[in-house]
C-alpha positions, 0 to 999 in steps of 0.5 A: 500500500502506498505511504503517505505524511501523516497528516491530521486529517489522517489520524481523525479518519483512524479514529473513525475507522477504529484504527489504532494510532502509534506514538514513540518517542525519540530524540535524534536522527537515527531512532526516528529514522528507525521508527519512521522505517518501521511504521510509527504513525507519529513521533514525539520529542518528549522531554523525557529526553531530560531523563534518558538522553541528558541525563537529568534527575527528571524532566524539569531542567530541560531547556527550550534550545535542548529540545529544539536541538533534539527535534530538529534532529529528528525532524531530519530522519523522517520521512512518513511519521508525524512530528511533535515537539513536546513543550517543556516546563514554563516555556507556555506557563509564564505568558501567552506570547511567550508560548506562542514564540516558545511552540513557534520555534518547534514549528520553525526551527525544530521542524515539527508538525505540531506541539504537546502541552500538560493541562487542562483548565489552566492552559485553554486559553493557551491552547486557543491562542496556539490555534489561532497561531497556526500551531498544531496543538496535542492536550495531556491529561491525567497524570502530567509529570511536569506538575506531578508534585501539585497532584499528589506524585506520579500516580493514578489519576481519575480513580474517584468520580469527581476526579474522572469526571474533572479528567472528562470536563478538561479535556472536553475543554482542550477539544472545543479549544482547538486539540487535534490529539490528547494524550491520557496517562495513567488513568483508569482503563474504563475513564480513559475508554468513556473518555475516548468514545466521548470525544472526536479527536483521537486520545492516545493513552499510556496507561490508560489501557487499551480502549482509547485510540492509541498508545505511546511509549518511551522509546527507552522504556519499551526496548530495556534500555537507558534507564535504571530502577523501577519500571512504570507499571505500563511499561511493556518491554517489547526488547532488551536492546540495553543488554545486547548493548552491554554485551557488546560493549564488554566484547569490543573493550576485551577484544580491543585489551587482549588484541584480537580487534581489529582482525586482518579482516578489519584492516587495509593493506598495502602491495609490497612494492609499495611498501618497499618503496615507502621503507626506502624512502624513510632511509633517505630522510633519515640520512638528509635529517642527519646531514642537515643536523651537521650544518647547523653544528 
């Protein structure tokens, strides 16, 4: 069948069709070339990169010009997937103009189709201005990290009827206010799914169960690698690519330590002639490096 850019159109017609839509994240070239290879509908930049790429204690400290760094990478290795450049923390909490430059810069520089913000209430009229901008914009509900300490940790969110409902009523807000996608995460499976069947627009879930419209995942998480600890509940493994990793790491450093890398097969070589012609050279320079030593004595 033949593969075209996915588009926003395209994802609305998914939903429609029942479809289920897939999100990864990555953060350089070579992944997103690698997810865009195998079919990944649309690819996020999340600033989970704080954590697995850069090496942050959590997402807060990452910058605007790190994530535009990041996804201007990625935006390189795509061809079909579609692009969003998640917005870190207080790059849209601080003004609206401010935000609307900060998202302008993922759309300009980083190359991306659209932008992702955490919030509900409090970012509508953000959301709104995006839109009006020009600015393609994904909701996230549930639990968002970026504010994970002013809703009780990194849990569950939505477990009572006030709160699910409160879930509900943001995210109805973010669709009249112009989302074409809304991510769920770790929200109940039955919520996520009325939420889903509720709305228009496509709701991608991580830990929402498998009722809504699609799924995401870290790129890191769900191959085993890059990160050390404990594994969010919602997290499936679908490879141990770390393992393999450090398997193979241990086998050059001990090849390289014991000399049986690089092999012949792994190295150039040179005629003979030529070889010998490059010996005799070298004994030549040696008797002028002599005799000009001698006149300056």
């Amino acid at each position: 069948m033949e593969r075209h850019p996915m588009d926003i159109a395209t994802l609305q017609q998914k939903k429609q069709r029942g479809e289920k839509i897939t999100m990864l994240t990555a953060y350089d070239a070579a992944w997103s070339r690698l997810l865009d290879e195998a079919g990944v509908d649309t690819i996020l930049v999340g600033d989970s990169a704080a954590n697995v790429v850069l090496g942050y204690r959590d997402t807060l400290p990452v910058t605007m010009d790190e994530m535009i760094v990041l996804c201007r990478a990625v935006s390189r290795g795509v061809t079909w997937a579609m692009v969003i450049g998640d917005m870190p923390f207080m790059s849209y909490n601080t003004s609206i103009p401010e935000a609307i430059h900060n998202a302008g810069r993922f759309i300009k520089e980083g190359g991306a189709i659209g932008v992702k913000l955490e919030g509900g209430t409090a970012v509508v009229d953000t959301v709104r201005a995006f839109v009006r901008a020009g600015i393609p914009t994904v909701g996230h509900l549930g639990l968002t990290p970026q504010t994970a300490n002013m809703i009780g940790g990194f849990r569950c969110q939505g477990r009572t009827a006030s709160t699910a409902r409160r879930i509900l009523d943001d995210a109805l807000l973010l669709q009249d206010a112009g989302v074409f996608l809304l991510v769920l995460e770790c929200v109940p499976e039955r919520v996520a799914a009325e939420i889903a069947k509720r709305l228009k627009v496509p709701i991608i879930g991580i830990g929402a169960g498998g009722g809504v419209d699609g799924q995401v995942l870290v790129l890191h998480d769900m191959l085993g690698f890059g990160r050390t600890g404990h594994s969010p509940r919602f997290v499936k493994r679908f490879g141990s690519v770390g393992a393999q990793a450090l398997d193979a790491v241990s086998r050059y450093c001990r090849e390289v330590r014991d000399g049986t890398f690089p092999a012949a097969d792994h190295s150039f070589a040179i005629a003979d002639e030529e070889w010998a012609e490059f010996q005799a050279g070298l004994g030549k320079a040696k008797v002028a490096s002599r005799k000009s030593k001698g006149r300056k004595g």
